[in-house]
C-alpha positions in Angstrom: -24.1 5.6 -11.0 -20.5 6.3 -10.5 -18.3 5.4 -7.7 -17.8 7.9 -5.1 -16.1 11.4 -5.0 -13.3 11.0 -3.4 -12.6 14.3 -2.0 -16.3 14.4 0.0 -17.3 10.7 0.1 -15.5 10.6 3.9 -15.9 14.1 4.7 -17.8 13.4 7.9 -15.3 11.0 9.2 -12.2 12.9 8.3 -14.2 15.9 10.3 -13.8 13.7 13.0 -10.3 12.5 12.4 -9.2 15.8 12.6 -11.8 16.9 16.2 -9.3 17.3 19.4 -10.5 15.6 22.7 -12.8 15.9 24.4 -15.4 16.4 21.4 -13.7 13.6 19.3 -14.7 10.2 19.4 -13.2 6.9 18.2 -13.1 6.1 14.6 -13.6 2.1 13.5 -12.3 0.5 10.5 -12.7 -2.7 9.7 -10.7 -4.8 7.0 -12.6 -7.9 5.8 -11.2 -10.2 3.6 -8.6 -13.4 2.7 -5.0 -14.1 3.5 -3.8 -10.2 2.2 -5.1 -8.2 4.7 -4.5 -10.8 7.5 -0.5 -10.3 7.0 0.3 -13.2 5.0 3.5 -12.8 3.5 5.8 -16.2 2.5 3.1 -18.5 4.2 3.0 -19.5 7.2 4.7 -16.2 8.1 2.0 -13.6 8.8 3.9 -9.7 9.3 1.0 -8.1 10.4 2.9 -4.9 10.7 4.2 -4.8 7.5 0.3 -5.6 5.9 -1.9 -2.5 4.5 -4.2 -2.3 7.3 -1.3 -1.5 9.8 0.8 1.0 7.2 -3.2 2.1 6.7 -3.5 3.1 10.6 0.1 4.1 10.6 -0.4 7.0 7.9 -3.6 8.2 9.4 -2.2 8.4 12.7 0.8 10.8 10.8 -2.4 12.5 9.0 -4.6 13.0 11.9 -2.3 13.1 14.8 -5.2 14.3 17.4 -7.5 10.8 16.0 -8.5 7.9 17.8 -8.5 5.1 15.6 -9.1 1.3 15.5 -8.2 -0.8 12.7 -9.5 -3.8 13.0 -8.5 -6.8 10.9 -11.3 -9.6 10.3 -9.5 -11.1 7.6 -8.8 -15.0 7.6 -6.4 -16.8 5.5 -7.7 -18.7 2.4 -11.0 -17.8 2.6 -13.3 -16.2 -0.2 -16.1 -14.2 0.2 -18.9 -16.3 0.4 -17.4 -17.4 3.9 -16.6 -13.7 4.1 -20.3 -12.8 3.5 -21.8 -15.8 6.0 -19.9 -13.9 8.9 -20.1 -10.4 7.9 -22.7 -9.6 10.4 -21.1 -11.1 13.5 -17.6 -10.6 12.8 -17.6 -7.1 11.1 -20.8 -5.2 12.1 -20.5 -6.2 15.8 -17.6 -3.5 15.7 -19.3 -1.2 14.8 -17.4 0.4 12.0 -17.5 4.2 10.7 -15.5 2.1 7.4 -15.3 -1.3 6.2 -13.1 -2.3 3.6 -13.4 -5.1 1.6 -10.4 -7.4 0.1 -11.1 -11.0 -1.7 -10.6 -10.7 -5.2 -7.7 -13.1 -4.9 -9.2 -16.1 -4.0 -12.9 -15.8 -5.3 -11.6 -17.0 -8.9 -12.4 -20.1 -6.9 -16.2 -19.6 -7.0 -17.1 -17.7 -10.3 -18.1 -14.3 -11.2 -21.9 -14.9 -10.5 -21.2 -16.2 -6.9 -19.2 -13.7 -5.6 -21.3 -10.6 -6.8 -24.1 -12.3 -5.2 -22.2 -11.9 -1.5 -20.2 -9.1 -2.6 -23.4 -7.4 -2.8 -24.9 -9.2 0.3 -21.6 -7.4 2.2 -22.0 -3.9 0.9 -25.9 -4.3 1.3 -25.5 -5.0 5.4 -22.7 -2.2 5.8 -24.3 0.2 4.1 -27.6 -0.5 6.0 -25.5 -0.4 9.2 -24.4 3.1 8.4 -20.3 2.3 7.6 -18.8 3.8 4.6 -17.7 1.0 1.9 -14.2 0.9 0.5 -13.8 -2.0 -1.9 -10.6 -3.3 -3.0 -9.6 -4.8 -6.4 -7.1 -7.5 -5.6 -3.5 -7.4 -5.9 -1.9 -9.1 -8.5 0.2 -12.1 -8.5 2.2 -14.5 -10.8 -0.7 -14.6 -12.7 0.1 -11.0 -13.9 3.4 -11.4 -14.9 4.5 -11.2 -18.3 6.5 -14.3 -18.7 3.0 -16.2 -17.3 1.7 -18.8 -19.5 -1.0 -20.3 -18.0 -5.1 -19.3 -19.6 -6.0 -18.2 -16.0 -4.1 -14.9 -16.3 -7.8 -13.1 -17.0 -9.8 -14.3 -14.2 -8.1 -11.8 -11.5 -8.8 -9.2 -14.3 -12.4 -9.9 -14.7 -12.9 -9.8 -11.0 -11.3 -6.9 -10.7 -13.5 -5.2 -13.3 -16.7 -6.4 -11.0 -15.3 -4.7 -8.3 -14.8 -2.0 -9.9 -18.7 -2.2 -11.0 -19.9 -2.9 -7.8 -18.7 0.2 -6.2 -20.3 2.3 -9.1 -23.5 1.1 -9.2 -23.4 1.5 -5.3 -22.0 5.0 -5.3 -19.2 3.8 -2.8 -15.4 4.1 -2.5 -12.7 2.2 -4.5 -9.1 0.7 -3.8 -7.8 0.4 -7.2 -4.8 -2.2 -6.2 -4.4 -4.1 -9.5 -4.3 -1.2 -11.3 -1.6 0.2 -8.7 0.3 -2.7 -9.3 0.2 -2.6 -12.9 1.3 0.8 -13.2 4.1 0.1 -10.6 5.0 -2.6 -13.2 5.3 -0.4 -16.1 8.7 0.7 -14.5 9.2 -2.0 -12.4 9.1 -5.6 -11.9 6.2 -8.0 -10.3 8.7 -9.2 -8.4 9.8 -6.3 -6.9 6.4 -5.9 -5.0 5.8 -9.8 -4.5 6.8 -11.8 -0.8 5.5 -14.8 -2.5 3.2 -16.3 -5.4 0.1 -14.9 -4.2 0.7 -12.2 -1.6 2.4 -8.6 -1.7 5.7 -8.2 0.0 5.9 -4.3 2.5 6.0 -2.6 -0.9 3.3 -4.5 -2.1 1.6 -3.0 0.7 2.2 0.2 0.5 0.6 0.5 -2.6 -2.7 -0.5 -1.4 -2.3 1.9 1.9 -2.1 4.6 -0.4 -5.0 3.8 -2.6 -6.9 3.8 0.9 -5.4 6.7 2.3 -6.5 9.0 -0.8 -9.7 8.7 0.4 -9.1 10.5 3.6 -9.0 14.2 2.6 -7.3 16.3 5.4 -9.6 19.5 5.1 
């Protein structure tokens, strides 16, 4: 299998995005995952407002300006996703979601390749049985990925990015390519430049993931 075509794979949703009151309805997306998606920036500070899942709603408000949408953050700092995948079903279905995206490449170097496909899988499993539309994300890179790094950990966040990356083709679901966004940012820029801290994106960070998400939401 492959992973979804991104022109059709939200066709039915973005039908909806784009319906005028009173025959829309309210669109739900959920973003699961670690400290990313939750707003961390420099920790402690959290900027939710400057995190993907806000610039997210924020562009698909500018896209569908007749849409009612609800992002809804279930992200919790420092957690991987086997603490991800024990909640999933009371934290994340319980809303309901039309899409769920999924964000904890970061911290499941932790836990091993074998562990985390096993909930990884458990995750996409229960949302596609719930009858949400997946969106995985590859993580976003940090020090790790720099150039000047000397440490023999820099392939972990690579190899857990390439599961991902499996995972959504052998389920036939969508794809947030971040750590391949910021690579190619870095092939004219700097890490740096898109960095807040060690481990977390900075607003421009951010933006790069947005728009990985919002390329899946074809305006017809």
């Amino acid at each position: 299998m492959s992973i979804a075509e991104r022109s059709s794979y939200l066709s039915e949703i973005t039908e909806v995005l784009q319906t005028h009151w009173p025959e829309n309805r309210a669109i739900n997306i959920v973003c699961h995952g670690h400290s990313v998606p939750a707003g961390y920036f420099a920790t402690p500070m959290v900027d939710s407002l400057n995190a993907y899942p806000h610039l997210l709603h924020a562009g698909l408000k500018h896209r569908f300006p007749f849409a009612v949408i609800n992002v809804i953050v279930t992200a919790i700092g420092g957690e991987n996703c086997e603490s991800g995948a024990a909640r999933f079903e009371k934290d994340v279905l319980c809303h309901r979601p039309d899409i769920i995206t999924i964000d904890y490449g970061l911290n499941d170097r932790g836990i091993g390749l074998e562990r985390a496909c096993a909930s990884w899988s458990h995750m996409i499993g229960a949302g596609l049985a719930s009858g949400a539309k997946m969106v995985l994300l590859t993580p976003t890179a940090d020090v790790t990925q720099s150039p000047a790094y000397e440490g023999d950990d820099a392939g972990l966040l690579v190899a857990h990015a390439d599961q991902i990356r499996r995972l959504a083709a052998d389920h036939a679901i969508g794809l947030g390519d971040s750590l391949r966004a910021f690579r190619d940012y870095c092939d004219t820029g700097d890490l740096s430049d898109i960095l807040s801290w060690i481990n977390h994106p900075n607003r421009a960070g951010h933006e790069l993931v947005a728009r990985e998400l919002l390329r899946w939401f074809c305006a017809g």
